[in-house]
C-alpha positions as a printed NumPy array, in Angstrom:
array([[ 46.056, 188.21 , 148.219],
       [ 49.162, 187.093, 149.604],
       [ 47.561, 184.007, 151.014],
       [ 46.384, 183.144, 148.168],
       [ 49.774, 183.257, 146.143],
       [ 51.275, 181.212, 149.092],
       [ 48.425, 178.702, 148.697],
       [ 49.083, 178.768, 144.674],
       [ 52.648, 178.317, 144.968],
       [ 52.052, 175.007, 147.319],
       [ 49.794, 173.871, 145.1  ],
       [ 51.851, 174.494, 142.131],
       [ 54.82 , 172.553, 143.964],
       [ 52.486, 169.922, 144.969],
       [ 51.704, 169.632, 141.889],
       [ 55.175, 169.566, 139.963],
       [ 56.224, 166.963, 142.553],
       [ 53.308, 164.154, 141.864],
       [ 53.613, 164.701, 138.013],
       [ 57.345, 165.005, 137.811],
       [ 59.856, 162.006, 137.478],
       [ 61.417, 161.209, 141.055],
       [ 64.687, 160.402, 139.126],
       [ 64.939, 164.536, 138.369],
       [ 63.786, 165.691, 141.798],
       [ 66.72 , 162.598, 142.79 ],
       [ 69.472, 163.865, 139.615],
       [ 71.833, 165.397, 142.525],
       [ 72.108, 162.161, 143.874],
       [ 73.957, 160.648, 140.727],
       [ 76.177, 163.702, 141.192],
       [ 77.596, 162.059, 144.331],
       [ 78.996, 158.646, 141.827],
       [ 80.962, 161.282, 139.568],
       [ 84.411, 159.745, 140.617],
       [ 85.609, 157.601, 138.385],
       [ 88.951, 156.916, 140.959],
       [ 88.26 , 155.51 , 144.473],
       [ 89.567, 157.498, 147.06 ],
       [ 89.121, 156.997, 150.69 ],
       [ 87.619, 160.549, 151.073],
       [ 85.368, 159.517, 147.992],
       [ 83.958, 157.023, 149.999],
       [ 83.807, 158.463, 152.794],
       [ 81.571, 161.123, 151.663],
       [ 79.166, 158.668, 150.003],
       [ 79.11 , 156.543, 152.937],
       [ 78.334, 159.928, 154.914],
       [ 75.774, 161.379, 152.591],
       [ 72.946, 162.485, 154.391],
       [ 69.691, 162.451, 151.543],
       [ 67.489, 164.338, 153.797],
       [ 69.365, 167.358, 153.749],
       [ 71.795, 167.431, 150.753],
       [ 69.13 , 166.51 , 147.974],
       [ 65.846, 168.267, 147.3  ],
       [ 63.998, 164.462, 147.611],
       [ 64.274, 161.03 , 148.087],
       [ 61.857, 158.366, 148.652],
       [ 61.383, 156.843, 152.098],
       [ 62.539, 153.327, 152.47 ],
       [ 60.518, 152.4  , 155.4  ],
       [ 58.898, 148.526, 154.906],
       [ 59.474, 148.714, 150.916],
       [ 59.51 , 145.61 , 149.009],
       [ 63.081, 145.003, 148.077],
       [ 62.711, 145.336, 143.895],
       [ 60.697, 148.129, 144.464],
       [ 63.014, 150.19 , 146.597],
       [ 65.4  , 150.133, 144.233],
       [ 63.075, 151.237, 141.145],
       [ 62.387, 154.235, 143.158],
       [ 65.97 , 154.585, 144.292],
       [ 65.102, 154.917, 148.016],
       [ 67.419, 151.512, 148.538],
       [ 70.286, 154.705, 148.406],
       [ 69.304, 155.484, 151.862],
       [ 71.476, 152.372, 152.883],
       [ 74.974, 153.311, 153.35 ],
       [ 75.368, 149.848, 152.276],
       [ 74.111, 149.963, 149.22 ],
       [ 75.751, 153.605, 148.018],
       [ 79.135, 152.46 , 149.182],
       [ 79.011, 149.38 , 146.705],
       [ 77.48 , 151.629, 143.864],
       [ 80.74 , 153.833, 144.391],
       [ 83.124, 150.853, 144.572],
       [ 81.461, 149.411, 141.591],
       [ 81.69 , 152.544, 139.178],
       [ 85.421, 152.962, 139.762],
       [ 87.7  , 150.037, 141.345],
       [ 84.847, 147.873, 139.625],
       [ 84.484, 150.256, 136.765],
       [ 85.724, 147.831, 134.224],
       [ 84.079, 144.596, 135.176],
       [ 80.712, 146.683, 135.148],
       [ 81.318, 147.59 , 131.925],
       [ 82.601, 144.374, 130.874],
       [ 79.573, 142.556, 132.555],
       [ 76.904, 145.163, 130.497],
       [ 78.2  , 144.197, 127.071],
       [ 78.116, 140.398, 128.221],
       [ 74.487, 141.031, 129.131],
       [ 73.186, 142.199, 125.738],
       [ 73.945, 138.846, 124.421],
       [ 71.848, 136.765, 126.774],
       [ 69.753, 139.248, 128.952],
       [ 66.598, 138.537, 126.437],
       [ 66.571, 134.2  , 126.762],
       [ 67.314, 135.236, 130.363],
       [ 64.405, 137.731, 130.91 ],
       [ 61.602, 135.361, 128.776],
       [ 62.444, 132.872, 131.277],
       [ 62.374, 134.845, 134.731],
       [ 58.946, 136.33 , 133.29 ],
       [ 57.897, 132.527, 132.526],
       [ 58.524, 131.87 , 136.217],
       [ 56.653, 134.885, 137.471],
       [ 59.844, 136.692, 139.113],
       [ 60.665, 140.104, 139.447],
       [ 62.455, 141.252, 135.88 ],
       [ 65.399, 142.462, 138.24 ],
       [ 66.28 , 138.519, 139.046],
       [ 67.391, 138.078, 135.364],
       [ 70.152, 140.521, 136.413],
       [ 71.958, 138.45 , 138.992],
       [ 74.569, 137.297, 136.591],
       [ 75.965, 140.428, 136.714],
       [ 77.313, 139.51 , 140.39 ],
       [ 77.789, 135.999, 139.935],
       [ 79.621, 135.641, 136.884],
       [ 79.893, 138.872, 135.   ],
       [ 76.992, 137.292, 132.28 ],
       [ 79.98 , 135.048, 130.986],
       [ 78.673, 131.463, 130.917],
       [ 82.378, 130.269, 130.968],
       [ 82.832, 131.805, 134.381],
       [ 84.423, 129.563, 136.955],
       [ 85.051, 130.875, 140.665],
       [ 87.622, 129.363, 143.334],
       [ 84.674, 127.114, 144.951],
       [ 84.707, 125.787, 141.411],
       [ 81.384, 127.24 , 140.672],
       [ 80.684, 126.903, 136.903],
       [ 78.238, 129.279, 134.288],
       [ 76.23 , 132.259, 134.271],
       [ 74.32 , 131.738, 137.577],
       [ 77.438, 130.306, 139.438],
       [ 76.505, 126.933, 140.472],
       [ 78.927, 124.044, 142.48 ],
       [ 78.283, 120.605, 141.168],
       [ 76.259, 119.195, 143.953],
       [ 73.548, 121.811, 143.856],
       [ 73.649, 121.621, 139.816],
       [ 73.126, 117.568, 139.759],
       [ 70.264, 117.983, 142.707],
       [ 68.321, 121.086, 139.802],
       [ 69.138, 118.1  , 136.899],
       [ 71.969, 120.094, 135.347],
       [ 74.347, 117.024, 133.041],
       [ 77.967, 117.234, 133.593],
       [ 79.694, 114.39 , 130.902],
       [ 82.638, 114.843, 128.671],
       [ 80.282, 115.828, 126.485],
       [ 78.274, 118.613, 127.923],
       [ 78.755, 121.118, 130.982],
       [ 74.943, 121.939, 131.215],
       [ 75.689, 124.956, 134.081],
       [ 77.291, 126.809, 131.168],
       [ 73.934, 126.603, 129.041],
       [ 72.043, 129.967, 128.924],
       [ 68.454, 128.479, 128.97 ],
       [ 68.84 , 124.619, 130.87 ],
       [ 71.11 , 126.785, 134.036],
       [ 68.683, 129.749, 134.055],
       [ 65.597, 127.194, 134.068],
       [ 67.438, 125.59 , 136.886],
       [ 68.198, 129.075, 139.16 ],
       [ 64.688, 129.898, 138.625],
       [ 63.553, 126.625, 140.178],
       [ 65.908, 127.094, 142.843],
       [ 64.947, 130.845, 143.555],
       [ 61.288, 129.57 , 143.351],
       [ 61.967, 127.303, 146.192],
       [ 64.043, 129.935, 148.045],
       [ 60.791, 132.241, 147.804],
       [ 58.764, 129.667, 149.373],
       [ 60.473, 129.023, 152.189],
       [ 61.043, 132.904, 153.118],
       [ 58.687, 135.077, 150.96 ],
       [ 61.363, 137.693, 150.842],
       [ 63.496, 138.359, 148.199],
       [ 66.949, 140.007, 150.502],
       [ 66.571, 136.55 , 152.068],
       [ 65.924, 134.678, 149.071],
       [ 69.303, 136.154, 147.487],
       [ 71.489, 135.711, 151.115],
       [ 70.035, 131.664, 150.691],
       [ 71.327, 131.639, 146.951],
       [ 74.761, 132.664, 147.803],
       [ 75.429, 131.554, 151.314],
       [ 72.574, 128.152, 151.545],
       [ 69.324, 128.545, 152.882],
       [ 71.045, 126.286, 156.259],
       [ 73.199, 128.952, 156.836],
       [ 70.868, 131.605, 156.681],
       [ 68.196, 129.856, 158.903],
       [ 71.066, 129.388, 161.631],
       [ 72.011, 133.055, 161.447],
       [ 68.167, 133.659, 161.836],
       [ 68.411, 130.803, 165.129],
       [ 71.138, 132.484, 166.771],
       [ 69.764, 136.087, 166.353],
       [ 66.041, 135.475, 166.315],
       [ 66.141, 138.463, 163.756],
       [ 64.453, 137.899, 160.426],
       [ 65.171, 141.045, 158.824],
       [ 67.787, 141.002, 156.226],
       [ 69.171, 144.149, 156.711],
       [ 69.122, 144.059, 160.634],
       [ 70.713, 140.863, 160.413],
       [ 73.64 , 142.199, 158.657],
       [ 74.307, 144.068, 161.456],
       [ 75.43 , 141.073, 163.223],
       [ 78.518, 138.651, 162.72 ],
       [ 75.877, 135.517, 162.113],
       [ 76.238, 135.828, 158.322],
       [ 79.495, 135.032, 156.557],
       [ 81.083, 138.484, 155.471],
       [ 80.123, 137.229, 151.782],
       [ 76.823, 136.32 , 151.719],
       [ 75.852, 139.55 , 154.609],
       [ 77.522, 141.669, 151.322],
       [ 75.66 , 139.713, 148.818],
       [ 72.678, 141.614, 148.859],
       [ 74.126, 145.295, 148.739],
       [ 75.876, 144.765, 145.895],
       [ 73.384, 143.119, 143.721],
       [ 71.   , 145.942, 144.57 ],
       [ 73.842, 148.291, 143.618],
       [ 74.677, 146.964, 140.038],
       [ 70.938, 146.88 , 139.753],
       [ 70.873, 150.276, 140.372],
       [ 74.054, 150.746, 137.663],
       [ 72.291, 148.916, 134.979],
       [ 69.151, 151.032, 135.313],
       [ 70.554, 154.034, 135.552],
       [ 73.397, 153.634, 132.886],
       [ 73.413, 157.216, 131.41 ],
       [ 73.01 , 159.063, 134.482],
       [ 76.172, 157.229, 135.91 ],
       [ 77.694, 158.215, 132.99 ],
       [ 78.967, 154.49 , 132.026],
       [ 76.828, 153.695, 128.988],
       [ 78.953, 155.83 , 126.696],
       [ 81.783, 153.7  , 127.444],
       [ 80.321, 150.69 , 126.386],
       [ 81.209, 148.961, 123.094],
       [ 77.643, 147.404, 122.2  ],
       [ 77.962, 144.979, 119.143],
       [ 74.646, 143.677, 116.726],
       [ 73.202, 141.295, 118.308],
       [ 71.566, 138.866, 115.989],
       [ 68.594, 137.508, 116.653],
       [ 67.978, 134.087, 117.682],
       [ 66.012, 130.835, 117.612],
       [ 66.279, 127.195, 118.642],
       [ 66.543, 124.587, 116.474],
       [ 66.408, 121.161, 116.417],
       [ 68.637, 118.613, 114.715],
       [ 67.865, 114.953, 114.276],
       [ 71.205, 113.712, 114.191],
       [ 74.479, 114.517, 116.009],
       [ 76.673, 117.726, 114.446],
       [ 80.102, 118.205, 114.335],
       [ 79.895, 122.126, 114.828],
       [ 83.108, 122.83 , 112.748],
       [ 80.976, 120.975, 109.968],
       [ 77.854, 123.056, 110.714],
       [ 80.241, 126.211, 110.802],
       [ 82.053, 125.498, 107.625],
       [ 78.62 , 124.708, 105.181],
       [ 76.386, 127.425, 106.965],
       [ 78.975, 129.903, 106.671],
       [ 78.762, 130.665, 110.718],
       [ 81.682, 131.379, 112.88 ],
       [ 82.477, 129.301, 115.789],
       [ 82.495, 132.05 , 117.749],
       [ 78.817, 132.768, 116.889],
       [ 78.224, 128.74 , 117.516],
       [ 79.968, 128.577, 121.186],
       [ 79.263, 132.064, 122.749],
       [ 75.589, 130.317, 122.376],
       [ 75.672, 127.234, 122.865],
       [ 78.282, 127.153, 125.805],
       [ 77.371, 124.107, 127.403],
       [ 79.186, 122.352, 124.307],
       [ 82.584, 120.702, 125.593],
       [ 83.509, 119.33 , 122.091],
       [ 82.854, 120.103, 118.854],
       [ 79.836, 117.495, 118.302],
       [ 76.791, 117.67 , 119.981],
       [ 75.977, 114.854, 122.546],
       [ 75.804, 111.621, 120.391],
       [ 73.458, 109.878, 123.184],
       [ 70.477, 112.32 , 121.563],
       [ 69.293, 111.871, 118.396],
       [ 67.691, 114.862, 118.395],
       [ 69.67 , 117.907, 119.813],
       [ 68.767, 121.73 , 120.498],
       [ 71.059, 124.804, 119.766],
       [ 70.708, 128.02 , 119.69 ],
       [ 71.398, 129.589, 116.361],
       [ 70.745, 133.059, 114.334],
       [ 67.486, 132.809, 112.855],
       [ 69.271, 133.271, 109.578],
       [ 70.618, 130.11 , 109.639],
       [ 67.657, 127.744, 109.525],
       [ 67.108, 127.542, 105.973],
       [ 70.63 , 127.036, 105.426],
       [ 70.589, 123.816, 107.678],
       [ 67.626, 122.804, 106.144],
       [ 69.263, 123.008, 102.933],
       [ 72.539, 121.037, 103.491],
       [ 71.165, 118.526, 105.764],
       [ 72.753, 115.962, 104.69 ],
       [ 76.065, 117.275, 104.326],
       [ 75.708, 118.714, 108.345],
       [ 74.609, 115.44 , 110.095],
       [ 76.702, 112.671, 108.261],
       [ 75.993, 110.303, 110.932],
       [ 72.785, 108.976, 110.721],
       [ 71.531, 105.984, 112.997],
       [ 68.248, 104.233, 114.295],
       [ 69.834, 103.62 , 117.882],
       [ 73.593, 103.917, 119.158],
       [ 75.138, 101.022, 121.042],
       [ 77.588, 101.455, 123.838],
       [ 80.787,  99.341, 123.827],
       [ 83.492,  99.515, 126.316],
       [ 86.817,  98.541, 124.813],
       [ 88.311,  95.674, 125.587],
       [ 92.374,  94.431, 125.591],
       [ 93.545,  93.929, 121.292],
       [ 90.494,  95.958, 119.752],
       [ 90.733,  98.391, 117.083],
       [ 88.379, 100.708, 115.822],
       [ 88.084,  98.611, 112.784],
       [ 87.33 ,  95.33 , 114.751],
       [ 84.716,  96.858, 116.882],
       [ 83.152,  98.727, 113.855],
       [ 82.579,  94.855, 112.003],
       [ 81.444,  93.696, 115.457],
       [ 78.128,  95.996, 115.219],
       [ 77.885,  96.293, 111.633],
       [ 78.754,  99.546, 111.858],
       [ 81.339, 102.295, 109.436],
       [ 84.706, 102.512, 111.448],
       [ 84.818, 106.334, 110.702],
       [ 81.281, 107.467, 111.828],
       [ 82.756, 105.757, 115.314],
       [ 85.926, 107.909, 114.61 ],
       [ 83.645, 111.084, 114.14 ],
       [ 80.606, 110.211, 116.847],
       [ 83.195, 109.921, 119.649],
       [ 85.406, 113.009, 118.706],
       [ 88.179, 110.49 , 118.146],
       [ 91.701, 112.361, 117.29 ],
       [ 93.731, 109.274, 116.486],
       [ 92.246, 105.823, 115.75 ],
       [ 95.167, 104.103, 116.883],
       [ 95.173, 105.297, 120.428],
       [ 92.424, 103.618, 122.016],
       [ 93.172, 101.827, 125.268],
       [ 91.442,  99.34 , 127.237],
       [ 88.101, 100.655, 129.516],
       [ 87.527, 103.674, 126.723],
       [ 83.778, 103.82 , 126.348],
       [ 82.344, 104.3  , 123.069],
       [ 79.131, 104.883, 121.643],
       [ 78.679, 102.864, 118.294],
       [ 76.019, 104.435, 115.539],
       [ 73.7  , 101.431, 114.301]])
């Protein structure tokens, strides 16, 4: 009889454990992120926690795909990785937050397109690291947008930088152009820790580390003084606001957030250049609204060199463009000419030259005051 109760009671465990979500079995591990202050000892003690003995489970880790390591949580058997989840939820505390309201704004456009590219959902979260999810995000190495990238790199992935537009800033053209780039990254390691090293530090530098070590796992890599301190902490942290963003309750962070309505929205396509305080003003849309979508904007008309131009807008809006069409895209033209000004013209010379109204010139090239127009200016004349 009493083998047969121990046998029931192993099955019964057995049992609880296979139908049972890991994240319960796991809670006590949360319990270790309560501090909300960093303290040396705080760290410490994360940095010394043993999951073997002072939880009741944890997965193993061993030879674990990267994204799926840190769905199960076992990625919080690297020290690593739990000493940047407890920097992050209190010296970081605020930019975490900060970066999780950003993301509720863009993480949809962002997600449609990682999925598009056949990517791990996760990916769609490394704005969190790089820029906070603010597309107006600019680092020392004058790194520009959401996904962080230097002007070389974003001319070689067909990103336009003009006075015009500052296409790293857009939410759909820069995260079309990082998922290209991780793409490529994939293919030439078919691994994502190495894939993310490449994005921050270059895949040159990481193939030299990999030269000079002959090791090819991230993680024992790191080990080593081959990778720049930046790009060897690169990876733990991404996989620790990863784990933050998934497990927002049971760090105890989401009730801090201030989540506003997020509208819903749609592309649409206008056949003429907009001046966006005009499209603001007669749809009844705020600015605010019209930029924190459209980012890549650098003035308040769209690009004049298309005719036909893409923003993002509430869905709302449509029929209210549709409506007051006329009233929104002013200038109207079969092709635009490009002039460069020359010594003793005016506005109104050039304007008779092409047959063309002096103040659609004024309003195409965002002109402030007529009168101050010097020699070598380039302007693009509506025909």
């Amino acid at each position: 009889m009493k083998l047969i109760n121990t046998i029931f009671f192993m099955t019964l465990f057995i049992l609880l454990t296979a139908i049972m979500d890991k994240q319960l079995l796991s809670r006590s591990l949360f319990e270790l992120f309560k501090d909300r202050v960093y303290t040396d000892e705080g760290l410490e003690r994360v940095e010394n926690f043993d999951p073997d003995n002072e939880i009741l489970f944890l997965p193993e880790l061993e030879n674990k795909e990267f994204f799926q390591s840190i769905n199960d949580l076992s990625i919080c058997r690297r020290k690593e990785v739990r000493k940047y989840i407890y920097i992050y939820l209190t010296t970081g505390r605020e930019y975490v937050k900060r970066s999780l309201e950003n993301s509720e704004v863009y993480l949809d456009i962002i997600e449609a397109i990682i999925r598009e590219n056949k990517m791990p959902d996760e990916i769609a979260l490394l704005p969190i690291l790089e820029s906070g999810f603010n597309p107006y995000a600019v680092s020392k190495s004058r790194a520009v947008g959401l996904w962080q990238f230097i002007r070389g790199t974003s001319e070689v992935l067909g990103l336009k930088t003009d006075k015009w537009v500052e296409e790293r800033r857009s939410i759909e053209k820069s995260t079309r152009a990082a998922a290209r780039h991780l793409r490529n990254l994939y293919r030439i390691w078919g691994n994502w820790e190495l894939v993310l090293a490449s994005y921050n530090g270059g895949a040159s530098h990481v193939k030299r580390a990999i030269q000079e070590t002959g090791i090819e796992n991230f993680w024992e890599l790191q080990k080593t003084d081959a990778l720049r301190t930046e790009t060897s902490e690169y990876v733990p942290r991404f996989a620790a606001l990863v784990v933050i963003y998934k497990h927002q309750e049971l760090f105890d962070i989401k009730e801090e957030l201030t989540i506003n309505d997020i509208p819903e929205t749609e592309k649409v396509v206008l056949d003429y250049p907009v001046n966006i305080s005009t499209l603001s003003r007669v749809t009844g849309l705020s600015m605010d609204t019209l930029k924190k979508y459209n980012p890549e904007l650098k003035r308040n008309f769209t690009p004049p060199y298309y005719k036909k131009y893409t923003l993002r807008l509430p869905v709302e809006v449509s029929d209210r463009i549709k409506k007051n069409e006329k009233k929104i895209c002013p200038v109207r033209f079969r092709y635009l000419k490009y002039h460069t000004v020359k010594k003793g013209e005016s506005i109104s010379r050039i304007a008779r030259r092409y047959g063309a109204r002096a103040k659609y010139i004024i309003l195409l090239n965002g002109i402030i005051n007529p009168h101050l127009i010097h020699p070598g200016d380039k302007l693009y004349i509506p025909i």
